[in-house]
N, C-alpha and C positions, 0 to 999 in steps of 0.2 A: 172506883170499883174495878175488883181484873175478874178479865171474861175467859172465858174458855171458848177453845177453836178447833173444833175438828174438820179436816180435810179429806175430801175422797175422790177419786181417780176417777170416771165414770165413761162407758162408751158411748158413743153421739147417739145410735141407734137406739137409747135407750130414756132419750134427752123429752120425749113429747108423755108419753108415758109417768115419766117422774112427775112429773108437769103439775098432771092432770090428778095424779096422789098427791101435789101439794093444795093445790087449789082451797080446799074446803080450809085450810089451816092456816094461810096467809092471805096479804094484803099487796099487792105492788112496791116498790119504792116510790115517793114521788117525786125523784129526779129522773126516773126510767121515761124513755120518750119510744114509741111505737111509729115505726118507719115503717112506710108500704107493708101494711098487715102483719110486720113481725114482730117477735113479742118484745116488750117492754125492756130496752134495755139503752146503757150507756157505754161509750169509751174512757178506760182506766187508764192513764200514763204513767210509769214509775220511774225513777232514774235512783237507784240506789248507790252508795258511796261507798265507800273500802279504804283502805288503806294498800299499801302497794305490795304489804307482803301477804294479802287479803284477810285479813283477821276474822273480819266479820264472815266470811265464807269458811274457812276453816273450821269456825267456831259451829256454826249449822253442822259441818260435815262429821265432826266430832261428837254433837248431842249434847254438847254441853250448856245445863240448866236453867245459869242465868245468861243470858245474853242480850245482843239487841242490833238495828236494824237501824239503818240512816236512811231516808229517802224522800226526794221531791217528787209530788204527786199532782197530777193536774187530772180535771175530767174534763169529757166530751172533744171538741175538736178547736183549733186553733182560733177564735174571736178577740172582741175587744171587751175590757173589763173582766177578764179573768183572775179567780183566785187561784193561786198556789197553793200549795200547802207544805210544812218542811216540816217530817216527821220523825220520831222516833219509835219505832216499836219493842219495846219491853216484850223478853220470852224469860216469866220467872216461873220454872217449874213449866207445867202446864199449864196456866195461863197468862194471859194477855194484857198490856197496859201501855196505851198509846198517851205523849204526847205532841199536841200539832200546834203550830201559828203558819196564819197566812199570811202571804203577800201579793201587790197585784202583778200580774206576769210582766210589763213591763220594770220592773224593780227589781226582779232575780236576780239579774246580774249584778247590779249595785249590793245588792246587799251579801252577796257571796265572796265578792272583792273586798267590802267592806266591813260587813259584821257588825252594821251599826243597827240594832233592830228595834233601836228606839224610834229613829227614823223613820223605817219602810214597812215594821210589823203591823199588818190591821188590829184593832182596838175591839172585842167584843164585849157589847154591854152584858151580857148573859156569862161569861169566862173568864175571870178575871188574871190569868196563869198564862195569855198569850206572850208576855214578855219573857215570864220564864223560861218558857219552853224552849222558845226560838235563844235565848241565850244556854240552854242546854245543850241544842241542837248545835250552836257555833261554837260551844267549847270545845266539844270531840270533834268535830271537822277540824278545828286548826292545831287543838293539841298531836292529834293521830295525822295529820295532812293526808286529810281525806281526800281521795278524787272520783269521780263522776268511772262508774265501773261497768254499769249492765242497765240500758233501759229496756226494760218490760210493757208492752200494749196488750191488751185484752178486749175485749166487750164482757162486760155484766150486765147480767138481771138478776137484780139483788127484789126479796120481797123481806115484809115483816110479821112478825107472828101476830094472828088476830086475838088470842086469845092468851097468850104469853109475853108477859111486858118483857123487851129486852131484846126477845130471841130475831134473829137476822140469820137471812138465809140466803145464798149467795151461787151463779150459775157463772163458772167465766169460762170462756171461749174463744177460741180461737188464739190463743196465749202464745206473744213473738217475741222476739228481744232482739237485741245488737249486742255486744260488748264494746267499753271504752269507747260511749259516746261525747259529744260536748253537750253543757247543757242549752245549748239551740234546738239540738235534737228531739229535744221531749216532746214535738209534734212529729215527729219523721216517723213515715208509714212505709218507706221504700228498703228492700235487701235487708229486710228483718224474717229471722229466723223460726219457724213452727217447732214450737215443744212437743207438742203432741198432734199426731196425724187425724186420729180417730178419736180422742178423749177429748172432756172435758173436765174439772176441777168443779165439784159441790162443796160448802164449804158451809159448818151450820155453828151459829156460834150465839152464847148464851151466859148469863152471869149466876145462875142456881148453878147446885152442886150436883145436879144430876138433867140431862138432853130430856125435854118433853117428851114425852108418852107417845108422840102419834111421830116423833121424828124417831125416836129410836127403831118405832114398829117399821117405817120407809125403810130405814136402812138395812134391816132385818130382813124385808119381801125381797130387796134388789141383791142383797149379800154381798153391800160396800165393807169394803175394810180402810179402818183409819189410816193415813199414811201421815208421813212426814213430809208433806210436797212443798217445799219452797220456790217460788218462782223466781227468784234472785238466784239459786242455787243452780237451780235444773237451767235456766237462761242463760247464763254465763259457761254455766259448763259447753250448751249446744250451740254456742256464737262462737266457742274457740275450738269444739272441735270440726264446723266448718270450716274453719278459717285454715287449721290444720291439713284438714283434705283439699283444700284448693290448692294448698300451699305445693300437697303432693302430688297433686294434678302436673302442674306448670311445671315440678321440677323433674317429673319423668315421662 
């Protein structure tokens, strides 16, 4: 089923308040973890892929319909026994269609060398499409010679609708990136870049053809307007135009 996904820019000052208008209407995630009294939330790792003449970024900056999105995705912080996940994100029209296979983080490497995902893809009794996926995933990586382009870290606090199957609602924070990482990187927290100084990204996403009643009203009191926020977009762009101004630093 494709979801729909809207995005909104929001100022931090404004971050405890929204809060407190969702409350009555969602439920926590239960991977969010509550560190020294703050609220509920997790670390997002993205390492998105491209091509060298950057299709998949052009393609965003264009607006063009169908498209779609490559990326390895890890949560929380560096342990043992980690899942991966190597994703695709489907943008057809307005919405959304993911597919993912995992692998465990000591196996990334192998299987990106090698593309054997018979191998190293985990087996879900509940998903039977894990194999597909990850051989979808590896054919556009090696037809396109994809490379590792822009990682993105954030913290989320994602909650769920109590009263609306489906709906997910999404708080991310503190949103950095590098450009042209390796994928060893996908834990490195060091000389990554702030997309946004004062913002946060709300992000409310649902499979009916019309945003619930009490989520519409939210966005109505605070007067969010939808955007087009790509994090892979806006991260890339602000990792090279650091790099740009250091560059003009040093040479003048």
């Amino acid at each position: 089923m494709l979801r729909l996904e809207r995005k909104y820019l929001v100022p931090n000052y404004l971050m405890d308040e929204l809060r407190d208008r969702l409350k009555p209407f969602v439920r926590k995630d239960r991977y969010a973890i509550s560190v020294n009294g703050k609220n509920p939330e997790y670390v997002v790792r993205s390492i998105y892929f491209d091509s060298r003449n950057l299709d998949c970024y052009v393609e965003k900056k264009e607006g063009i319909l169908l498209r779609k999105k490559f990326r390895i995705r890890a949560y929380g912080n560096k342990g043992e026994n980690k899942k991966i996940a190597f994703e695709i994100k489907r943008k057809i029209a307005n919405r959304i269609k993911k597919h993912r296979s995992f692998v465990h983080l000591e196996d990334v490497s192998n299987i990106l060398n090698t593309g054997n995902v018979e191998l190293y893809v985990m087996q879900d009794n509940g998903y039977n499409g894990a194999l597909d996926d990850a051989r979808r995933f590896f054919y556009h990586i090696k037809k396109n010679h994809f490379l590792p382009t822009c990682l993105v870290v954030y913290e989320r606090e994602a909650y769920h609708g109590k009263f609306d199957k489906g709906v997910r609602v999404t708080l991310d924070k503190n949103i950095r990136s590098i450009s042209y990482p390796d994928i060893d990187d996908l834990y490195h927290d060091g000389n990554l870049n702030f997309l946004f100084k004062n913002h946060f990204i709300l992000e409310i996403k649902y499979f009916t053809h019309f945003m619930p009643v009490w989520a519409r009203s939210l966005i109505q009191e605070f007067k969010l307007r939808n955007e087009a926020l790509s994090k892979y977009v806006i991260g890339y762009d602000a990792s090279n135009e650091n790099a740009y101004r250091a560059k003009t630093i040093v040479k003048y």
